[in-house]
Structures are given as structure tokens and as C-alpha cells.
N, C-alpha and C positions, 0 to 999 in steps of 0.2 A: 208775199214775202220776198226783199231782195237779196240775191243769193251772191256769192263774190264772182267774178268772172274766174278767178287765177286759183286756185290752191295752190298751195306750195308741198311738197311731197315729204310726207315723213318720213326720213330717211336713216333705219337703226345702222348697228347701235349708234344713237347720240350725234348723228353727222348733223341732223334738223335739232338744233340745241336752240333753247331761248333767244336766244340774239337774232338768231336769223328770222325766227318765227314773231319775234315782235316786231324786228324789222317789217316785213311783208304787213302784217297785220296793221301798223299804224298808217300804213296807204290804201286803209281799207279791205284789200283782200285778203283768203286764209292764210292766217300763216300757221303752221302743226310744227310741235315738237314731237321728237318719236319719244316712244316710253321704254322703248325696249333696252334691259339693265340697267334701269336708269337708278337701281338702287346700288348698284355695285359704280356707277358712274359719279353718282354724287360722292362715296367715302372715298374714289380715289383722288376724287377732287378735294376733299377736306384733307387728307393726306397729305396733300403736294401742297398746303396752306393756305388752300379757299384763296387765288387771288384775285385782287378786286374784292374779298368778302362777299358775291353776289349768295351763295348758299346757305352761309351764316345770316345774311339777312330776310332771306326769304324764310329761314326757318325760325327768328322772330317771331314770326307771321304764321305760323304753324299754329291750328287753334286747341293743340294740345300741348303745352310749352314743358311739361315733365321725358315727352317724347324729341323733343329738340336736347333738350341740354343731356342727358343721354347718349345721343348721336355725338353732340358736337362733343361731347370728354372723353369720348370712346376712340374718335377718329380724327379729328382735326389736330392737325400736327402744325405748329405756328413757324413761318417759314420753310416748311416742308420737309418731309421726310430726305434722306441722301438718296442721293440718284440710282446708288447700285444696291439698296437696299429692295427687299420683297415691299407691296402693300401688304396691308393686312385682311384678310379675308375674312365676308361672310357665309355661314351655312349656305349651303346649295339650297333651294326650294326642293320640297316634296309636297304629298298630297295632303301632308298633316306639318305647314312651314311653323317654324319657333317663331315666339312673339317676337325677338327683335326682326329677322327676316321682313315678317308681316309691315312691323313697325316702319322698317324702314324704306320700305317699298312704296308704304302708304306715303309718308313724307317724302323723297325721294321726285317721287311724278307730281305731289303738292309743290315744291320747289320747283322744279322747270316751269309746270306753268303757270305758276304764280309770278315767277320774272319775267316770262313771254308774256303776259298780259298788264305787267304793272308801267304805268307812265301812256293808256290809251285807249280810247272807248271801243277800240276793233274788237274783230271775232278771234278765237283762237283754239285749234283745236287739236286732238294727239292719236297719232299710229299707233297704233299695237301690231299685233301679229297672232292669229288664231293657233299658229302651230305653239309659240309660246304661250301653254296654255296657264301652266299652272300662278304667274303670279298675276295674271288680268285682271281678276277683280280687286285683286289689292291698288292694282295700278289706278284701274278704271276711279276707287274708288279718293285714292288719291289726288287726280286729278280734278276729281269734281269739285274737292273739299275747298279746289282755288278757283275756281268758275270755270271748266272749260265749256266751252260755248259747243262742239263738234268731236264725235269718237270716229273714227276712218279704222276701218280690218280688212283684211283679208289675208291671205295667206292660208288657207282652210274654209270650211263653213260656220259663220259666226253666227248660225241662229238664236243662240239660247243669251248673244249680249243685250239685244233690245230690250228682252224682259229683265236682267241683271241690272239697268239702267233704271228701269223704275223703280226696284225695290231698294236699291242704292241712295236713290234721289230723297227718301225716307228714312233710310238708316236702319233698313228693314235686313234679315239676313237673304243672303243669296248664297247660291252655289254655280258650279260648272261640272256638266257629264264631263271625265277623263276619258280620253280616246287611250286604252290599253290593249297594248298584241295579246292574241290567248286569250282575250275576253269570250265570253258564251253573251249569250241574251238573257240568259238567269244573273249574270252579272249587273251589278249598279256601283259603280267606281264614281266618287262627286268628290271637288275640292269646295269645303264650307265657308263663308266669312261669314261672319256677324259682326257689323263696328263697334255696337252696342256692348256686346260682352267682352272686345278688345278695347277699348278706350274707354268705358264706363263714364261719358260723358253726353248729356243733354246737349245735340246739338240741333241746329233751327235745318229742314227740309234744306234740300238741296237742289238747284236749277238741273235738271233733267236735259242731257246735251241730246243735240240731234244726233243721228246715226248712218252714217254714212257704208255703206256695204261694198270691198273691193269688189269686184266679179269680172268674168274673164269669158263668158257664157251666156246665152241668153236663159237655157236652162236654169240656170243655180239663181239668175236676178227675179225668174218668174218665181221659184222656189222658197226663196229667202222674203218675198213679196208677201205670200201666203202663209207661209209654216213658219215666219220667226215668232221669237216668245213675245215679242211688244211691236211697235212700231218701226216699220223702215224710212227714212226720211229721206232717202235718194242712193245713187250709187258712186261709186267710180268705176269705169270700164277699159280697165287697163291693158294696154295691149305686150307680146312677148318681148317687142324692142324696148322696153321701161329697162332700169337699173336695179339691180338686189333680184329679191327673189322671182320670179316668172312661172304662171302656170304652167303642168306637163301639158304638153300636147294632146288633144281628144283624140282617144283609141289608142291603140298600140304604138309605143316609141319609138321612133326612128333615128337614126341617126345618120350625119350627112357625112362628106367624104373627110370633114374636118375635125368630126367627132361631136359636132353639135345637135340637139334637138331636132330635126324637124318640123314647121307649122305649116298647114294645109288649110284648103276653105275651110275646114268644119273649123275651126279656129276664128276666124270671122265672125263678130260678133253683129246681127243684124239690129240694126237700130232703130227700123220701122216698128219691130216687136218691142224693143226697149220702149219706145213712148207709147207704145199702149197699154205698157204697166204704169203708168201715170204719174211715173215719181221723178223728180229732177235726175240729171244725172250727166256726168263730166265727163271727159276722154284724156286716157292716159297712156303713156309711152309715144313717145318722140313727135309732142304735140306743141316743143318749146319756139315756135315761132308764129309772129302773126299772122301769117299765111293759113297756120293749121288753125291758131284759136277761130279765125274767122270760120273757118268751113265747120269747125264743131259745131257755133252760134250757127248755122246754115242748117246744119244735120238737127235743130233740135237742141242740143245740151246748153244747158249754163253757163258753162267755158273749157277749162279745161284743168288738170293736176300737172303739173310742173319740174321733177326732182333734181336731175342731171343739171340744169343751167344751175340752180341753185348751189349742188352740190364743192361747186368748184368757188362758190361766192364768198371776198371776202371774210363775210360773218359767218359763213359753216363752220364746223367745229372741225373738220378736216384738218390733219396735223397739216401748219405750213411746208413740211419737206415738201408731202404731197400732192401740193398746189403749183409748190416751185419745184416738182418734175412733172406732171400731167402739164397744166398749161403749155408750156413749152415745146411739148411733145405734139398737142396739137395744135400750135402753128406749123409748126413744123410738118403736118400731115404724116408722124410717125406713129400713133398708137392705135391699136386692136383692142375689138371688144371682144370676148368670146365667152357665148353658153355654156358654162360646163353644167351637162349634166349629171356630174358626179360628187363636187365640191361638198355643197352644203349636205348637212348630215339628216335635213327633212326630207330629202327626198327632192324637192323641188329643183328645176335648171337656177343657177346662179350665176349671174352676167359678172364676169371678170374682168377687170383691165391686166392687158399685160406689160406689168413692170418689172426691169431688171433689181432683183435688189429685197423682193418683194415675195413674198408666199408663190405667188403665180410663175416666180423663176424655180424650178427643176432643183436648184441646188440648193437655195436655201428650205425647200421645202423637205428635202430629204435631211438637212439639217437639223430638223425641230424634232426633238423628241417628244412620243405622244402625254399629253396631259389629259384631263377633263376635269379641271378643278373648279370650273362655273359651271357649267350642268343647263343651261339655258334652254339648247337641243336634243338633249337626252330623250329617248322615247321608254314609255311606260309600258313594262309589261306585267302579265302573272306569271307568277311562281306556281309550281306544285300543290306550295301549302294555302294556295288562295289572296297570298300577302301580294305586295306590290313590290319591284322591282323595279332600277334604271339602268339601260345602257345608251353606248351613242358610239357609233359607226368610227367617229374618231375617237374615239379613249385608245390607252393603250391595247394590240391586235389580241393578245391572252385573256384579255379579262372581260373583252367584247366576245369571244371566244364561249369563256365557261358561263356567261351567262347566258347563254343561247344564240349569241347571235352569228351571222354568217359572215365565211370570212370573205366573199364577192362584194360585201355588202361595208368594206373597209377599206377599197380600193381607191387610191383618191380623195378620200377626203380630206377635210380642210377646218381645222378648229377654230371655227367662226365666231364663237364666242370671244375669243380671245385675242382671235385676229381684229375683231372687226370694233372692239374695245381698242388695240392701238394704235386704230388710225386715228385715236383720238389727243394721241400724243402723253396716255398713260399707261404705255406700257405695264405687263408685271414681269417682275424678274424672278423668273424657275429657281428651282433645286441646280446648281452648279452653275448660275452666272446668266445662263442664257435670257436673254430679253426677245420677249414675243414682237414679231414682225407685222408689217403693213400685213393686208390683202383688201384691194380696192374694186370697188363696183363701181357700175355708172354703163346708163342705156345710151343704147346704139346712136343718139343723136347729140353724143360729144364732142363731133364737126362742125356744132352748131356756135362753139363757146366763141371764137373769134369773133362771133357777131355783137359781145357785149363788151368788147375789152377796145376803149378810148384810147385815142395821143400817142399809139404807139407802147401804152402801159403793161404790167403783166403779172395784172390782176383787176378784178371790175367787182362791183359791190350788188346787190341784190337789188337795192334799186334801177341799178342798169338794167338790170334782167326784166322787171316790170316794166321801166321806160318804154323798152325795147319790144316786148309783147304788145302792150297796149297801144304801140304808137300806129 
């Protein structure tokens, strides 16, 4: 089988959007959109008046058309809502989501990649994220219903997607174990779908996408080899200099005199082991030049995963502010990347850029009054009475409080959900005015971007970025 050289890195929320992942893909290699809120991404794009129509037309093409016109009279606003108006919001996800939720989730990752693949016979495939667990198989299964070709996870242990995937690919029902604090082993928490009993429609088998597994270990790739529920079809091996999320460091956390992470050999992922699990597999984090893709093809891989050159490219979904202050900054050789590992509300280190103006500035962050009105990173616990509960390290400090949780465990965070929704340039606007702010990632090898940017220009397109690789 030939496999792409380049992945392109799916990059939530919604920075890896359609355009860029068809881009990449009608050059042959992967191009992935991310899925991650991609259902709260699509209404605030219907919102703002679907421009271009690319949302209203992919939902067309939605092969449950009572489920499109629905969305679109619920949410599409023609010419767009007023600027200092709120969106309108959907239910948070729980382990028991309402049908529209479901509904729209499924259509939602149907529309992205149904426009990232229309107009080309490429591969195209979508991120998810393990720790967002509860709306995956809606996503997953959204995604299929438009061919994607490839599913890419990590962020946690994705054992139980591979088998999700075939019974999907049928229209069979699946679930996912909930990872719940307070859980015993007498416990069994599962979120259900059946498309069958939600759409109530005959529809034809579904192409079964390969499975691609993040890993950051050789442990968890021998692991995930053996004890997933279906097939693993290769990995990615990504290392802590990537952008967004980043494994903790094996053992006990350190932190350096900067307040970052520490990574050590046992972090070192060996790769002689990796090819004797027998499965293809890529290399990730700050592998964006030809230099490294070749030493990858040297070491063994298929090529390599790609996200930061991308990230800044033209066709990212990156709000233009964004672009026109990051690029600039790195010619300049003025911007810092830094680990925090406190931000995100997983738990996981999250690579930050520092911008004035931005989440990562001191002052506006003390500025944002706490919300949790998307729930994306919420973690799942029990109650007393056996029920299920949500909190999340950023919601507001009292209410993360009486639900059990720790107030150490509040310090620093970073409402990512919300943040990371309006680097997409659709903002929501809070109770009193306030509009949610940038907070931008992107791995250690954003020194790199000068190398794609032509004539003196100050911007370069995704195809540079492959020119430039493969040349």
C-alpha cells in the first residue's frame, strides 16, 4: 500500500479546517481536518451567514436531509448575526447528549470533511482527541458518513476506537468506557450511539477508515498493537516539541527554572522497537524540514506529521490578526514558545505562544471572567448518589469548589474551549460585553516559517510548505 510521505497535523479547535486539508490532499498527501467542536464551529459559522455558502452546501449532501434543514432554520442567520451580539448556543455534551447535540455533531464532521475531500481523488483524514471523549463517536461517525479515508488520536489511550470503527462502518451500535474520578471497578460508565435508532434510516455499509494511533512511548505503541478493540494501521510518534497538546513526561514532573516540563531519555522514543511492531509509522514534532523528513525515511517511517508550518498557512482557519502578528514576529526572531504545564484543564503540558494582547498576556487573562459554557474539557466524575457529575479546573473557582474539586487544581488555567474557538475569528460574546480572546499554540519549530515565505512576502500558502519539504 502507498502511504503519503507528509501528513498534515490536525490541529483543534478547527485551525486544520477544510481548505487547508484539501489543499494538502489534492497534492497527493494527507491532508486532516480536526473534529474537535466542530459542531459548535459549524452554527457559529451558520451564524455569521455561512460565507461562501460552503456549510449550506455540504449539508445538501448530508444523506439525512430532514437533519440539514433543521440545523440550517435553527442557526443560519443570512448575512449574519450583529457583531456585538452573543451566538446562540448549543447543550453541552453529556453521557446521555439530546438528539440535536447528537444530530449535529454527526453533520457537523460530515460537512468538513465532505468539503475537504470534494473536487479530488486524494486521501483525507480527521484528529480527534481521546481526552474529548464524550462526543467521538458521533464525530467519528460523522465523518465516515463523507468517506474519510484516515482517523489520527491521541491525547489519552484510544484502544477501544479501532473496534468503534468497525461497528460504525456498519451502522452497528457502539459505545465508549467514560474515564470517571471516583469510579471503583464495580463501576461501568459507557457513552451509547446507535445511528440506526437516531436516524432511522437504511443506509449502504460504510468504508472503514485506517487508524492511525498518536503515541509518545514505545510502551503504549506495543500496547495499543495488542490490546486495541480492532485493528491498528500504524502510528504517529510524536514528540514534546509538537504544538497543542504534549505528553507529561514519564515519572515524576519536573519542572525547570522557567517553570516548564521537563523531558529526559525515558522520553526517547526508540525506534528500532517501533519497527518491530511491524506497523507503518511517522515522526512528529519539529520534523517541518527536509532535512528531518529525510532522516525519518532513514530511521524506517513513511514520512512524517507536519502541523506548525501549516498552522501559519494561508488557508488555516487562523484568525488573519493572528497571522499578521505571529509571522512578523518571527522574522523578526521575537516570539517564545513555552510549555505550560498548567493551562489546559486535561492535565496535559500545552505549548503556548507568547502574545501581547492574547490569553498568554498576565493582564488580559486576569481580565476574563470565569465561564464554562462549552464543556468540551470538563472531566467526569461520581457523585455520592452513583449519578454522574461535570467539572473543569476553569469554570468558575466556587463551583469547581463544591463539586469536589481542588482549588491547586484551578491555578492557571486557561478556558481553552473558548479560547481556542476564537482563534477562529468567531469569538462569543459573554454576559456584559466581554468578547473571548486569542490563546495560540504552535511547536518549537516556528523558526522554521521564514523558510516558506517567497519575494519578500508576509504570508506563503501550503503549498509552499510541501514544495519546500519535498524538495
Amino acid at each position: 500500500m502507498a502511504y503519503p510521505k507528509i501528513i498534515q497535523g490536525g490541529m483543534g479547535a478547527g485551525v486544520s479546517g477544510w481548505l487547508l486539508a484539501r489543499t494538502v490532499s489534492e497534492t497527493g498527501q494527507l491532508g486532516v481536518v480536526s473534529g474537535t467542536a466542530q459542531d459548535e464551529i459549524m452554527i457559529r459559522h451558520l451564524q455569521k451567514g455561512d460565507p461562501g455558502g460552503h456549510y449550506r452546501h455540504a449539508l445538501e449532501h448530508f444523506p439525512i436531509p430532514e437533519i440539514s434543514r433543521r440545523i440550517i432554520d435553527k442557526y443560519f442567520i443570512p448575512g449574519g448575526k450583529p457583531a456585538d451580539k452573543p451566538f446562540k448556543q448549543i447543550r453541552k455534551f453529556t453521557h446521555k447528549p439530546s438528539r440535536e447535540i447528537q444530530e449535529i455533531t454527526v453533520a457537523g464532521n460530515f460537512a468538513e470533511v465532505f468539503l475537504a475531500k470534494e473536487g479530488h481523488k486524494g486521501v483525507v483524514g480527521i484528529n480527534l482527541l481521546e481526552k474529548i471523549l464524550l462526543p467521538n463517536i458521533y464525530s467519528l461517525y460523522g465523518a465516515m458518513l463523507a468517506g474519510v479515508d484516515y482517523v489520527i488520536m491521541g491525547a489519552g489511550i484510544p484502544r477501544e476506537i479501532p473496534g468503534v470503527l468497525d461497528k460504525l462502518s456498519a451502522h452497528e451500535p457502539a459505545c465508549l468506557r467514560l474515564l470517571v474520578e471516583g469510579a471503583t471497578s464495580k463501576d461501568n460508565y459507557k457513552i451509547y450511539f446507535d445511528p440506526k435508532k437516531l436516524f432511522g434510516h437504511e443506509l449502504p455499509p460504510l468504508k472503514r477508515p485506517l487508524f492511525l494511533g498518536i503515541i509518545a512511548s514505545v510502551p503504549l505503541a506495543q500496547m495499543l498493537a495488542k490490546k486495541a478493540s480492532g485493528k491498528i494501521d500504524g502510528f504517529v510518534i510524536e514528540g514534546h516539541v509538537a504544538g497543542g497538546h504534549n505528553a507529561p513526561p514519564r515519572g515524576k514532573t519536573q519542572l525547570s527554572e522557567s517553570g516548564e516540563p521537563v523531558y529526559g531519555d525515558r522520553d526517547k522514543v526508540d525506534l528500532d522497537k517501533i519497527k518491530d511492531i511491524g506497523l507503518p509509522f511517522w515522526l512528529a514534532g519539529s520534523y517541518g524540514s527536509p532535512d528531518k523528513l529525510q532522516e525519518a525515511l532513514d530511521a524506517g517511517a513513511e514520512g512524517i506529521q507536519v502541523g506548525t508550518a501549516f498552522a501559519f498557512a494561508e488557508e488555516s482557519c487562523f484568525s488573519n490578526k493572528i497571522k499578521e502578528s505571529v509571522i512578523p514576529m518571527v522574522l523578526n526572531g521575537g516570539i517564545d514558545v513555552f510549555t505550560d504545564p498548567k493551562a489546559s484543564p486535561s492535565g496535559f503540558p500545552f505549548k503556548v505562544l507568547s502574545i501581547k494582547g492574547t490569553l498568554s498576556d498576565e493582564k488580559e487573562y486576569l481580565a476574563r471572567k470565569r465561564y464554562c459554557d462549552q464543556g468540551y474539557l470538563r472531566h467526569i466524575y461520581k457523585k455520592p448518589d452513583g449519578s454522574l457529575g461535570y467539572r473543569c479546573p476553569s469554570e468558575p473557582v466556587g463551583r469547581y469548589l463544591k463539586k469536589g474539586g481542588k482549588l491547586e487544581d484551578t491555578k492557571g488555567r486557561v478556558c481553552l474551549c473558548n479560547a481556542l474557538i476564537a482563534n477562529l475569528d468567531i469569538q462569543q460574546v459573554q454576559q456584559g460585553g466581554y468578547v473571548e480572546q486569542f490563546f495560540v499554540t504552535s511547536g518549537n519549530d516556528i523558526s522554521y516559517l521564514p523558510k516558506f515565505i517567497k519575494n519578500g512576502n508576509m504570508s506563503y500558502s501550503a503549498k509552499d510548505v510541501l514544495e519546500h519539504l519535498l524538495s
